[in-house]
ZANULO-573224 format. One record per residue (C-alpha): residue number from 0; residue in three letters; x, y, z. Coordinates in Angstrom, 2 decimals, decimal comma, always signed. Layout:
BEGIN
NUM / ALA / X / Y / Z
...
//
This chain:
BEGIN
0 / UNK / +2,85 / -10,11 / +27,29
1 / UNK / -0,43 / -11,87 / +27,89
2 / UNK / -2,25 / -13,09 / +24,62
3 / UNK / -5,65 / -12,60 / +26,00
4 / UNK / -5,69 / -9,31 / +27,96
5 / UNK / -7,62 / -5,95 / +26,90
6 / UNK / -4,26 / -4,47 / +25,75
7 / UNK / -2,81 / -7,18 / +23,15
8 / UNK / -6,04 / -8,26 / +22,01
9 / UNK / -7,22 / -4,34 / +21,42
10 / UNK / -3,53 / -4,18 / +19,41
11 / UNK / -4,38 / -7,63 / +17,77
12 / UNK / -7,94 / -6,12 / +16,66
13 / UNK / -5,95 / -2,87 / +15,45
14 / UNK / -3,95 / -4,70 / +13,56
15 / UNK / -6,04 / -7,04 / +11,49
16 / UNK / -8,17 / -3,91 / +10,47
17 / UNK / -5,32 / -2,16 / +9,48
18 / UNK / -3,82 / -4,91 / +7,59
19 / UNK / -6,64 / -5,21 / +5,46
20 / UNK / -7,57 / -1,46 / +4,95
21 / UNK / -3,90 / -0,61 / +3,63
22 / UNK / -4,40 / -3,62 / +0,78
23 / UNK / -6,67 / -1,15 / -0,67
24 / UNK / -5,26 / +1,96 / -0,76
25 / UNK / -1,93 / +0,88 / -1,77
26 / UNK / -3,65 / -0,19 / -5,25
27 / UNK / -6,35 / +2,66 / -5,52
28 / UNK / -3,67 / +4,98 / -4,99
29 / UNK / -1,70 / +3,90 / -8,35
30 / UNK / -4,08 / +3,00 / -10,44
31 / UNK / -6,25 / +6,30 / -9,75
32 / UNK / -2,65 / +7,98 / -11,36
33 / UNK / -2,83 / +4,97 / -14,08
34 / UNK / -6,62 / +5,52 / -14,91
35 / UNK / -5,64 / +9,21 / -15,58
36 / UNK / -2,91 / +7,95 / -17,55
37 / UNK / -4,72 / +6,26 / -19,64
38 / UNK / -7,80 / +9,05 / -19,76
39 / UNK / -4,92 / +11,52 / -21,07
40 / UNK / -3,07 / +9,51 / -23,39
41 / UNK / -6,77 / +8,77 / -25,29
42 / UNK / -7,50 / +12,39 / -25,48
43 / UNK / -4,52 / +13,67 / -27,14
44 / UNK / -3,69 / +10,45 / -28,85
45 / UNK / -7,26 / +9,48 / -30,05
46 / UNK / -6,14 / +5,68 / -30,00
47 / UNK / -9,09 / +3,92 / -28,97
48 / UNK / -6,70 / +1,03 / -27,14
49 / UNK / -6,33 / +3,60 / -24,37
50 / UNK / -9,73 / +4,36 / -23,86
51 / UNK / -10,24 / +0,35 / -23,42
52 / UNK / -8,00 / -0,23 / -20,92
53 / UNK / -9,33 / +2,67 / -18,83
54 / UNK / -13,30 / +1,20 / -19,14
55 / UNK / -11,48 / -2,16 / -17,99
56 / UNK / -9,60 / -0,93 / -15,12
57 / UNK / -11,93 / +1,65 / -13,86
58 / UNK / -14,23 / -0,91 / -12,72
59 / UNK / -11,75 / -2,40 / -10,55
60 / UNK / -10,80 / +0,97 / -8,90
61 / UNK / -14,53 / +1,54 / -8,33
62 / UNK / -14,53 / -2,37 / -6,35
63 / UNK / -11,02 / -1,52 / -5,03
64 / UNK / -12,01 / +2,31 / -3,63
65 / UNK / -15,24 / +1,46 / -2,39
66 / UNK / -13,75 / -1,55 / -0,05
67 / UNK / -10,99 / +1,31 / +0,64
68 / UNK / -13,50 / +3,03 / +2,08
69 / UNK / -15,48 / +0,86 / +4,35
70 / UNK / -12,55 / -0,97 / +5,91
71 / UNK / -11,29 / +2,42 / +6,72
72 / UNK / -14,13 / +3,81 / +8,37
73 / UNK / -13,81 / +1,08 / +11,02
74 / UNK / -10,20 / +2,01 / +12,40
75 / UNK / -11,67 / +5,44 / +13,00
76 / UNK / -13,95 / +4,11 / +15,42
77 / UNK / -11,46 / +2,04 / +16,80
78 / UNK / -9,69 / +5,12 / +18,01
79 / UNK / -13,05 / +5,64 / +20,54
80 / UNK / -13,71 / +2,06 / +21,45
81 / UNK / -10,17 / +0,73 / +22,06
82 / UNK / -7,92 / +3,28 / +22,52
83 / UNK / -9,84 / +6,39 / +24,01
84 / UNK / -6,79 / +7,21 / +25,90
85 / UNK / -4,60 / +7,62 / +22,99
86 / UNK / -7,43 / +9,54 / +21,45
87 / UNK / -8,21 / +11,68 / +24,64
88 / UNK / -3,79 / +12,14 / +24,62
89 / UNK / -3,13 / +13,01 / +20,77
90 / UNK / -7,14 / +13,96 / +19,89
91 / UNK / -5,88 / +17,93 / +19,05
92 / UNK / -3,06 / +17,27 / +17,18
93 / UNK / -4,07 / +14,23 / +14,80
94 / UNK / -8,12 / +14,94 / +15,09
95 / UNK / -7,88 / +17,85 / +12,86
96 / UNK / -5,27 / +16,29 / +10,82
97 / UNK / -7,67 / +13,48 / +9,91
98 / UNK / -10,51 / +16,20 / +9,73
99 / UNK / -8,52 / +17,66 / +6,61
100 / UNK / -8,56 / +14,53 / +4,75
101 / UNK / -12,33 / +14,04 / +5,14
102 / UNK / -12,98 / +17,58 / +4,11
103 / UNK / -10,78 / +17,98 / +1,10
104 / UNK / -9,25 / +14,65 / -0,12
105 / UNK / -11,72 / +12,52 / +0,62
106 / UNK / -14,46 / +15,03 / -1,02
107 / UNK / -12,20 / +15,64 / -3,70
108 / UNK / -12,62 / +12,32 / -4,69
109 / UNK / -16,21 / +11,79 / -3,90
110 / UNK / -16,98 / +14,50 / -5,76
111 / UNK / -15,63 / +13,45 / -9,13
112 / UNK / -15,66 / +9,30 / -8,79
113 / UNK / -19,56 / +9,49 / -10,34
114 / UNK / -18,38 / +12,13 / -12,93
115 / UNK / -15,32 / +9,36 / -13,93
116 / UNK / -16,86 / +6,37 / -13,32
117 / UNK / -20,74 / +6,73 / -15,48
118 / UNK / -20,61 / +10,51 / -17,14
119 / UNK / -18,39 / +10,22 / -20,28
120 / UNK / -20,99 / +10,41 / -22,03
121 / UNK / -22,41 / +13,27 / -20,14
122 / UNK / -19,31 / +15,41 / -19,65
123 / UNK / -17,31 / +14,95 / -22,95
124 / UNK / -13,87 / +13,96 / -22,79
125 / UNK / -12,19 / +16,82 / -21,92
126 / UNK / -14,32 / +17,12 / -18,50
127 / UNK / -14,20 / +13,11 / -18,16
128 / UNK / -10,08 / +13,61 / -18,08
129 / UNK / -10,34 / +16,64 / -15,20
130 / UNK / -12,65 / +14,50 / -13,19
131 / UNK / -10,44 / +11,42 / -13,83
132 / UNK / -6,92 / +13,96 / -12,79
133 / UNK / -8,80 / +15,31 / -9,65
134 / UNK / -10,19 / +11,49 / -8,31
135 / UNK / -5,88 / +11,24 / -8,49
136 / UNK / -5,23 / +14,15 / -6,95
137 / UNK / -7,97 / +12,99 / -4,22
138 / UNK / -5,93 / +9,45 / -3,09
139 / UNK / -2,66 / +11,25 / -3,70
140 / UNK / -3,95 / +13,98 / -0,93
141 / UNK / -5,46 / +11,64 / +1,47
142 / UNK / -2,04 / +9,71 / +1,21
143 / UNK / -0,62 / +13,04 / +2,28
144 / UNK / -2,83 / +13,61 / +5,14
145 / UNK / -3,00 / +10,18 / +6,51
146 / UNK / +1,31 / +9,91 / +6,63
147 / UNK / +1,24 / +13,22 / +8,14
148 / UNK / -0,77 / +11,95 / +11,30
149 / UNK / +1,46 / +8,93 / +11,68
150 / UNK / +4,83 / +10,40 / +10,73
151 / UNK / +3,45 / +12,44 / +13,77
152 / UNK / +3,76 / +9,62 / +15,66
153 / UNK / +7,05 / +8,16 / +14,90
154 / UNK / +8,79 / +11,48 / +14,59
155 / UNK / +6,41 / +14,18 / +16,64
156 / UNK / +7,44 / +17,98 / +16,71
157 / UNK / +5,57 / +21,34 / +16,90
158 / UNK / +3,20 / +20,02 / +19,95
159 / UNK / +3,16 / +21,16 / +23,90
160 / UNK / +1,11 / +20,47 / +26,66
161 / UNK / -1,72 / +21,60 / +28,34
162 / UNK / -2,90 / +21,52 / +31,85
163 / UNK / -4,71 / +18,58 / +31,78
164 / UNK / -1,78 / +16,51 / +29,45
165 / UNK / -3,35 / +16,24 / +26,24
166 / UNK / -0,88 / +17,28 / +23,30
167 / UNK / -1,31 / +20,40 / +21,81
168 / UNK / -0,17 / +22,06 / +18,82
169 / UNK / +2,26 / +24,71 / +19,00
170 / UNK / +3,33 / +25,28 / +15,12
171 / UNK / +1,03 / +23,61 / +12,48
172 / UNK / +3,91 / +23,58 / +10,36
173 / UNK / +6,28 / +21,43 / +12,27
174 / UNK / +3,64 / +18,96 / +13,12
175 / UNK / +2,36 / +18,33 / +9,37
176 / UNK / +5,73 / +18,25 / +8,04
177 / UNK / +7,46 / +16,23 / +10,70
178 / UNK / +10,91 / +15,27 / +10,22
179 / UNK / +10,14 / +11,83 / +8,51
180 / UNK / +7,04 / +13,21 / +6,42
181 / UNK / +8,94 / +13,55 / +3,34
182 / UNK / +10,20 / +10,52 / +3,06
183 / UNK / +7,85 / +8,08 / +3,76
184 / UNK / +5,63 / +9,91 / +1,86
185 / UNK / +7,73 / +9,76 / -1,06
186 / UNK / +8,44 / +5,47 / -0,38
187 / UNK / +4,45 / +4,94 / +0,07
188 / UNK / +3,41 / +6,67 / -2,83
189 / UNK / +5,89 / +4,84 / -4,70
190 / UNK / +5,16 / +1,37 / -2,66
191 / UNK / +1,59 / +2,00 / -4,54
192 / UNK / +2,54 / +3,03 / -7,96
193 / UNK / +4,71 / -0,55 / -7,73
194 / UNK / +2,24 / -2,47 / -6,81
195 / UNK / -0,43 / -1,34 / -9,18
196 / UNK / +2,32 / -1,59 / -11,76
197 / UNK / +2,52 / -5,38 / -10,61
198 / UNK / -1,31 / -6,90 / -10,79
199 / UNK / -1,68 / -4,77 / -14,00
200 / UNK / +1,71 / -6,50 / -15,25
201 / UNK / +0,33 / -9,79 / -13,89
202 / UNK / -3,07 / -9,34 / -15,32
203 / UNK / -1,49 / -8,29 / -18,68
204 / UNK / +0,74 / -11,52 / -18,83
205 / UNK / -1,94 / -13,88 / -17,50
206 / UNK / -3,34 / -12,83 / -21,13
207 / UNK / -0,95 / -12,72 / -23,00
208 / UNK / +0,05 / -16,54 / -21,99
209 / UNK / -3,66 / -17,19 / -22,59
210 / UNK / -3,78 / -15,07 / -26,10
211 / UNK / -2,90 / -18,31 / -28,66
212 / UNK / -5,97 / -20,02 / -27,48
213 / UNK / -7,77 / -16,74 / -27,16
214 / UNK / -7,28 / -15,82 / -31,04
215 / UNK / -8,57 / -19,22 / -31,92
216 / UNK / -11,74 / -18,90 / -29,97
217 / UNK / -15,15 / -18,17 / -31,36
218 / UNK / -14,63 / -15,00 / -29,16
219 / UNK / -11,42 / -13,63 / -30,98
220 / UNK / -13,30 / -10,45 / -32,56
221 / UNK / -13,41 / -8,64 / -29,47
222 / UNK / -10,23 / -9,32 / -27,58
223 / UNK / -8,15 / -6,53 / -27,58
224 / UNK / -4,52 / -7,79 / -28,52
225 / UNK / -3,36 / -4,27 / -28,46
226 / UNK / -4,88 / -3,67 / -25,02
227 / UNK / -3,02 / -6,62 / -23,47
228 / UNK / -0,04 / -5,82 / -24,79
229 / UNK / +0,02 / -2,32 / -24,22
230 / UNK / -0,74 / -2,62 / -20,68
231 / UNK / +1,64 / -5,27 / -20,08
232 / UNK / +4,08 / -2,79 / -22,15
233 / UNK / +3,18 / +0,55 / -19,80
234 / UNK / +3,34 / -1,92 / -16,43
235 / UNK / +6,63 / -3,26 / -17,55
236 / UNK / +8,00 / +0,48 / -17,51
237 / UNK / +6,98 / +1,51 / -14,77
238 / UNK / +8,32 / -1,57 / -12,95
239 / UNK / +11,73 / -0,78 / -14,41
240 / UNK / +11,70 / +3,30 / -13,50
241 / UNK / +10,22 / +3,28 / -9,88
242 / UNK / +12,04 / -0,03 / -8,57
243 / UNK / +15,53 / +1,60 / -8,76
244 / UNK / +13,86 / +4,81 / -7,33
245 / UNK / +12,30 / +3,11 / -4,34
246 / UNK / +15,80 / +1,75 / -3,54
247 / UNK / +17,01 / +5,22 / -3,28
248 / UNK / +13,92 / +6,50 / -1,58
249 / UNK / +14,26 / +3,66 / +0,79
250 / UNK / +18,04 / +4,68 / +1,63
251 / UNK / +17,23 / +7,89 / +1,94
252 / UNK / +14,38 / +6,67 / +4,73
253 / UNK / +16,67 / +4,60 / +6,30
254 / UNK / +19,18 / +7,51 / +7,14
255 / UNK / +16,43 / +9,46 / +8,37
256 / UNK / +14,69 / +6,44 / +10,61
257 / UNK / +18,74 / +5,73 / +11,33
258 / UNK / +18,67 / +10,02 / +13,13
259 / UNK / +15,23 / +9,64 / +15,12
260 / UNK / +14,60 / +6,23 / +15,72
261 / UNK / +17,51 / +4,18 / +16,63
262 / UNK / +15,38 / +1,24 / +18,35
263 / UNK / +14,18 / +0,69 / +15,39
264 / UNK / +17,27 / +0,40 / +13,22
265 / UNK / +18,21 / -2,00 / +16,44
266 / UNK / +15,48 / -3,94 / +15,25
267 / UNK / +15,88 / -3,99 / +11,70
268 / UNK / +19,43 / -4,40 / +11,66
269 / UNK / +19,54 / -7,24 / +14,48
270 / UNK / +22,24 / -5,74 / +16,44
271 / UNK / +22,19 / -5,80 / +20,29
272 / UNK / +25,52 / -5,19 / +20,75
273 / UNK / +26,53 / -1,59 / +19,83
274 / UNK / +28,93 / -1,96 / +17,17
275 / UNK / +31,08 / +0,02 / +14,87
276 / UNK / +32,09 / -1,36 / +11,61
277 / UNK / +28,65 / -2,83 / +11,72
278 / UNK / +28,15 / -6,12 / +9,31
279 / UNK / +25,30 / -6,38 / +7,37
280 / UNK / +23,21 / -9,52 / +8,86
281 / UNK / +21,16 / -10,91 / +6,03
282 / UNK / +19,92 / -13,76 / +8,18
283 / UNK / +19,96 / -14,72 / +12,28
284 / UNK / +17,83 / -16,19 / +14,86
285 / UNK / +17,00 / -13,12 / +17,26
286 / UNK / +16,93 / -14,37 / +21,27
287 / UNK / +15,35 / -11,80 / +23,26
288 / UNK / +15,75 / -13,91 / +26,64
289 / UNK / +19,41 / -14,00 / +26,01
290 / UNK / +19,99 / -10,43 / +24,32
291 / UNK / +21,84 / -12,28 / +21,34
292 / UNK / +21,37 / -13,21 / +17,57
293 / UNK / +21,72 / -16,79 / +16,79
294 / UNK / +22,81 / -18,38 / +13,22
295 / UNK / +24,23 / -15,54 / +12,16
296 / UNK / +25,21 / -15,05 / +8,62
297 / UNK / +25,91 / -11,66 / +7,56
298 / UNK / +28,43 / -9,22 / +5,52
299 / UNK / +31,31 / -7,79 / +6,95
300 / UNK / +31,11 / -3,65 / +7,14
301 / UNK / +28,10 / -3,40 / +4,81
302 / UNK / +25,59 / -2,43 / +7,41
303 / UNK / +28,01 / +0,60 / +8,45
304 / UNK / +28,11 / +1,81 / +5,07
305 / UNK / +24,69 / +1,07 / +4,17
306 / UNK / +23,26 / +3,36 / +7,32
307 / UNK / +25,72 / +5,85 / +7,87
308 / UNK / +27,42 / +5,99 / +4,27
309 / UNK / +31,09 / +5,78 / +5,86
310 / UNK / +33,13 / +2,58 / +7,02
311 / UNK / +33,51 / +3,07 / +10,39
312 / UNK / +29,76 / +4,46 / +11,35
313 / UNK / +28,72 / +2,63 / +14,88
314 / UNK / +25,33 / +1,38 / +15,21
315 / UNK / +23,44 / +1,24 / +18,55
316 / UNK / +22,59 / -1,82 / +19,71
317 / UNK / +19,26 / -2,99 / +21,49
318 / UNK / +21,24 / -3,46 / +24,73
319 / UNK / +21,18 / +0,63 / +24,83
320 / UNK / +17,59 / +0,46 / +26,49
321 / UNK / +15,98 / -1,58 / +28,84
322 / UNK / +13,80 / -4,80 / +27,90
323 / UNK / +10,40 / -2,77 / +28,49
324 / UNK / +11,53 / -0,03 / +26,04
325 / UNK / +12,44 / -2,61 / +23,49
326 / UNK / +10,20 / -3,50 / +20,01
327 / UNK / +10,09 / -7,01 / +19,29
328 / UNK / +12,89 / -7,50 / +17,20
329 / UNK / +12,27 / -10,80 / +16,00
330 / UNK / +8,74 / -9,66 / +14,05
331 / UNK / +10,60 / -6,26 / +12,63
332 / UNK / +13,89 / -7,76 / +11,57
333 / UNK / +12,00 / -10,61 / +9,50
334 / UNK / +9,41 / -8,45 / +8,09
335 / UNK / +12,34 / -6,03 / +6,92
336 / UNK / +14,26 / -9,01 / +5,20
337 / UNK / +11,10 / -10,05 / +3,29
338 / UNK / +9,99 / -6,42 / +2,18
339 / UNK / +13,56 / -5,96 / +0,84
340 / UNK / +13,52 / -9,33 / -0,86
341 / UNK / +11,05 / -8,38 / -2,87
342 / UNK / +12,07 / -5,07 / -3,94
343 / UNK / +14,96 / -6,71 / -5,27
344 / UNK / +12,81 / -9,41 / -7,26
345 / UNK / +10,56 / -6,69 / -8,22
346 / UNK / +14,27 / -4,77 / -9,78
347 / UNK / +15,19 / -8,06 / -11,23
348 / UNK / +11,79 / -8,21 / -13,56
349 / UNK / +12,04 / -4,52 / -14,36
350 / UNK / +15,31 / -5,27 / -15,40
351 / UNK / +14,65 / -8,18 / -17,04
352 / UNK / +11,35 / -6,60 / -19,09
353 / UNK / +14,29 / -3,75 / -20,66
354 / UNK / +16,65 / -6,70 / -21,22
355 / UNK / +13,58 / -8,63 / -23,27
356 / UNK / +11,81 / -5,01 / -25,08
357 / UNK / +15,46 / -4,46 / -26,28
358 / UNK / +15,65 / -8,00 / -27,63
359 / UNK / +12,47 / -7,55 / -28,99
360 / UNK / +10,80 / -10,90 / -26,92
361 / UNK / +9,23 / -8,90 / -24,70
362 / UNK / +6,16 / -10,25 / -25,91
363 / UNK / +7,13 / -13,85 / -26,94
364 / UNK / +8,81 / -15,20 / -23,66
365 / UNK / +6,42 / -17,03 / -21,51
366 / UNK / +8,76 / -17,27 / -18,57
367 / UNK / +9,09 / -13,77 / -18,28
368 / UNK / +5,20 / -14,12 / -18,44
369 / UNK / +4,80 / -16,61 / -16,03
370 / UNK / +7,25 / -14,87 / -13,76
371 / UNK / +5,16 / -11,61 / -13,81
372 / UNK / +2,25 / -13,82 / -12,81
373 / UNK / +3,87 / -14,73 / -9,63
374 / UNK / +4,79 / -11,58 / -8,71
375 / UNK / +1,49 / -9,75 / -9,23
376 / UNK / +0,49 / -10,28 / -5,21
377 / UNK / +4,14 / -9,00 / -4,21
378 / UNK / +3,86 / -5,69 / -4,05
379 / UNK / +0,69 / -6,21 / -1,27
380 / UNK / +3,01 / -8,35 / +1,05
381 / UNK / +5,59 / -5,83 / +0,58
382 / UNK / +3,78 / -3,01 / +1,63
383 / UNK / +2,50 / -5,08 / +4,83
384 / UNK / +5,70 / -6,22 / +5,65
385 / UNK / +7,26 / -2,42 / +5,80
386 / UNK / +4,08 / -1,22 / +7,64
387 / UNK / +4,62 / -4,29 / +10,38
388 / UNK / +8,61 / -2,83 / +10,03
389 / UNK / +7,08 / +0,55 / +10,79
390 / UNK / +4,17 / +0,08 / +13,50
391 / UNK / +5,96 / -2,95 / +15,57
392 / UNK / +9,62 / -1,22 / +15,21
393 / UNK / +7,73 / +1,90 / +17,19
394 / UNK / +6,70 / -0,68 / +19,95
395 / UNK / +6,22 / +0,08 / +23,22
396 / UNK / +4,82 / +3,69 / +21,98
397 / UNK / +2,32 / +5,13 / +20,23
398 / UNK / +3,85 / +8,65 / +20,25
399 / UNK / +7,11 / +7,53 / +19,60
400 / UNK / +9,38 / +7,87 / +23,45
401 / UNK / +6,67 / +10,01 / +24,64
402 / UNK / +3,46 / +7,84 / +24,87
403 / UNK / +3,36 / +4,03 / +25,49
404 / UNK / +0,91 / +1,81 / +24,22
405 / UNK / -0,30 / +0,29 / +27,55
406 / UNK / -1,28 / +4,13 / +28,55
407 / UNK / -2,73 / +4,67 / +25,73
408 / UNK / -5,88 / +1,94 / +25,49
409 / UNK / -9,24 / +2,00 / +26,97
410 / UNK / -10,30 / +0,55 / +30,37
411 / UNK / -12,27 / -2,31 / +28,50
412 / UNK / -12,54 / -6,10 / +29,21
413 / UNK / -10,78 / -8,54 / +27,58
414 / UNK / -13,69 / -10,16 / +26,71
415 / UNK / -15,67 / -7,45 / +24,58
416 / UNK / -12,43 / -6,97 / +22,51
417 / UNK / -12,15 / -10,22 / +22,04
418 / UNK / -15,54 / -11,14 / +20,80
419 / UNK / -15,39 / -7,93 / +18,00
420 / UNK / -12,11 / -9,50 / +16,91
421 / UNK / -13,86 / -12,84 / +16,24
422 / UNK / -16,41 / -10,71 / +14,66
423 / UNK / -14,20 / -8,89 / +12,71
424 / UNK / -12,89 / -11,56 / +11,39
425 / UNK / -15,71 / -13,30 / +10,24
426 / UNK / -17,03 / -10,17 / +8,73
427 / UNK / -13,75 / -9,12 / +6,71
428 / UNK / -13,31 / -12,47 / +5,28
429 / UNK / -17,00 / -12,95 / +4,24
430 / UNK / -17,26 / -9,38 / +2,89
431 / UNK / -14,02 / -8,46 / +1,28
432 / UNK / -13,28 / -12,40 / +0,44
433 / UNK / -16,59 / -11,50 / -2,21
434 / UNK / -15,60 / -8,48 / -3,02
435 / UNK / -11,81 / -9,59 / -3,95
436 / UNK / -13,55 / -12,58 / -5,80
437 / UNK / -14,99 / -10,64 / -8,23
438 / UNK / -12,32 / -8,21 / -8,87
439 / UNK / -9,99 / -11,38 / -9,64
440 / UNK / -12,90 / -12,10 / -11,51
441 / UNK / -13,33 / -8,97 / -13,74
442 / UNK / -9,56 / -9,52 / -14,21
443 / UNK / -10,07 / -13,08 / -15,77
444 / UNK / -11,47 / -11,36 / -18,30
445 / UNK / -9,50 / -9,69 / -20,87
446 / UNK / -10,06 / -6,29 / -22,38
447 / UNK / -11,87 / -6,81 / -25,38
448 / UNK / -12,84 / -4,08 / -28,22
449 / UNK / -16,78 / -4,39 / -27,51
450 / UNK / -16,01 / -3,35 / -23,96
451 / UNK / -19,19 / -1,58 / -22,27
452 / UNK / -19,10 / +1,91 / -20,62
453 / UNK / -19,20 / +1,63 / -16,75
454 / UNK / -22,96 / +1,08 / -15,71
455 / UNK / -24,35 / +0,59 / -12,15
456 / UNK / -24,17 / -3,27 / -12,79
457 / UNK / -21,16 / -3,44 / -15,21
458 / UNK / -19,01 / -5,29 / -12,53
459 / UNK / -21,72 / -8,09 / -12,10
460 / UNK / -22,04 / -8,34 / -16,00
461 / UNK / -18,19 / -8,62 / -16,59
462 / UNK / -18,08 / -11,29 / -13,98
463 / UNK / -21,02 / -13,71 / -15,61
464 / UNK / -23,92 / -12,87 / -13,47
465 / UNK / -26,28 / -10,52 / -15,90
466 / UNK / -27,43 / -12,58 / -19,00
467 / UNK / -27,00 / -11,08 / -22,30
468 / UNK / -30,09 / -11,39 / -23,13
469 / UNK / -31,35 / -9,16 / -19,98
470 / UNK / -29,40 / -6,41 / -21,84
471 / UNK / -30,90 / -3,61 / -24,01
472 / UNK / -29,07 / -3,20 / -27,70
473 / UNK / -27,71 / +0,37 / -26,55
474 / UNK / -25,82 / -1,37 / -23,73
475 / UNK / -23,85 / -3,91 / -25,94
476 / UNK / -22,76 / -1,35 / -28,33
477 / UNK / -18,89 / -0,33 / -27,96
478 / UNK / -18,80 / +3,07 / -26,12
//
């Protein structure tokens, strides 16, 4: 591989985009569910603490779906600049695929995001709640649609051919519910919900380790105690339920990456050697020159009962295929070990947080606090670390054994692809670098009882840049 042709650089390029477009759906998915948590709970509860967290957090899903947005549109034309082949190849089976998530998920939610985000008022609360329930229903849908066209691609089914070699779909059915479909559905959807549960966790205890000096302040009226607590309470739970569940969904993905993709379980399990009895490696050096892991140290039998839930299951190793039809199994085996690390640290707090609320400390341990801190950023680099498991493990295809990725990109130069990826670059960081800066920012802030409504310049105010003063009374008042 040459770093600086038209086909690494276009997959370089591809990458980056995609790397930061997934940061934001992965956290507008979940907290679109926990905004209509929260919505729900206020209306049949009437406790006002609910109805503060949602006016805090829905101005961070507004930053968080509106950068969702914009970095996606890019990969889209991606597909036409850099990879016309691929989209020439595949065009009738994912284009209308993609089509469906414009028309109804994507709708869906631009339809009711104004209705949730400025017309409480407008609407009444019942209304405000089904607006809030169908912006959900809108990420969980384009989550759907979006997994469907690249489950496609790992696992594809229900296609032909025409005359002219373009894929073509033979039974609808088949190719939106693919063989893996199900299940990584199910372990993105729950990849989201953790790591929403994580930066609200994080955001909660980065208050709550603030909240002596906080109650002494001249500002001590309006911080919500309640709020912090409770959201740090509800993020604590939800660490504790899904964590064990994304184990088991993971498993469950495993087996079914373990039927239709055995390169990849090469990959991820390090083996180049077929082997029955298979260890578990949990750490090695990977030589692709010499076909051979290095600095091995691993568990005896696990990986056979881990994949194939019996002792003796065999494992095929990488050696099964040539060199050119290999991933690189140095990038997927690494990116495996750290996306699994983490789900275990993330098990570990949810643990911990039920160990704590059934001492009672759950509130009065600032290690536990400090320790949610830290992991608030996790969930992101877990999600990127399976999607590099998942897009690199499929290397050399696109259309998984049936269309490689060198046949599949656009006779462009080198050069042009280059020069948008130093554009890129500069753009992404510049644009989403401000727009992640004032989300941390709005986050520095805690809830507080005197909380304003969501207004076209609310996110601006809660990070310091409207003056008070440039505010009408109406405004100020609690909503």
């Amino acid at each position: 591989m040459e770093w600086f042709d038209a086909l690494t650089l276009a997959r370089m390029q591809f990458a980056f985009t995609v790397s930061f477009h997934i940061i934001f759906p992965s956290f507008s998915i979940g907290l679109a569910s926990y905004l209509a948590v929260l919505n729900g709970l206020h209306l049949f509860t009437g406790k006002t603490v609910y109805l503060t967290l949602f006016n805090y957090w829905k101005k961070i899903f507004a930053l968080a779906f509106g950068m969702g947005v914009v970095s996606g549109i890019v990969m889209s034309y991606e597909f036409g600049t850099n990879w016309s082949v691929f989209a020439d190849k595949v065009g009738p089976v994912i284009g209308p695929l993609m089509g469906y998530e414009v028309m109804s998920a994507f709708f869906l939610e631009a339809g009711f995001l104004g209705v949730m985000l400025f017309g409480r008022e407008r609407v009444g609360p019942r209304l405000h709640f089904f607006a809030t329930l169908m912006v959900a229903a809108g990420t969980a849908m384009s989550a759907f649609w979006i997994l469907s066209v690249n489950s496609w691609m790992q696992t594809p089914a229900g296609f032909g051919y025409n005359d002219v070699g373009q894929f073509i779909v033979k039974d609808w059915l088949e190719v939106i519910f693919n063989p893996s479909l199900p299940y990584r559905l199910v372990h993105m959807v729950l990849a989201a919900y953790l790591t929403t549960a994580l930066v609200v966790g994080s955001v909660g205890a980065y208050h709550l380790l603030k909240g002596k000096n906080s109650e002494s302040s001249a500002t001590a009226p309006s911080l919500s105690i309640e709020a912090v607590r409770k959201m740090f309470s509800m993020a604590m739970w939800m660490i504790a339920i899904v964590a064990p569940l994304q184990m088991l969904a993971g498993d469950q993905h495993g087996l079914n990456t373990f039927k239709y993709q055995p390169r990849k379980i090469a990959a991820i399990e390090g083996h180049y050697e077929t082997v029955s009895r298979a260890p578990l490696i949990l750490f090695g050096i990977p030589d692709a020159k010499e076909q051979k892991m290095n600095y091995v140290v691993e568990i005896p039998v696990l990986g056979s009962l881990i994949l194939t839930h019996t002792v003796d299951g065999t494992i095929q190793g990488m050696k099964e295929w040539p060199p050119e039809d290999q991933p690189p199994m140095g990038i997927v085996f690494f990116a495996f070990r750290g996306m699994v690390g983490l789900g275990m640290l993330m098990l570990g707090l949810g643990l911990w947080s039920l160990w704590l609320r059934y001492k009672g400390r759950l509130y009065q341990t600032p290690l536990m606090h400090r320790a949610a801190v830290c992991m608030g950023p996790s969930g992101f680099i877990a999600v990127l670390c399976g999607w590099v498991v998942t897009e690199v493990g499929r290397q050399p295809y696109t259309v998984y054994n049936l269309l490689k990725t060198v046949d599949s990109v656009s006779p462009i130069d080198a050069a042009a692809v280059g020069a948008t990826l130093i554009a890129f670059i500069v753009v992404y960081f510049t644009l989403f670098g401000a727009g992640v800066f004032y989300i941390l920012r709005l986050m520095s802030h805690p809830p507080s009882t005197d909380q304003p409504s969501m207004t076209k310049d609310a996110p601006m105010r809660a990070a310091g840049f409207v003056p008070p003063a440039l505010l009408d009374t109406q405004e100020r008042k609690q909503p």
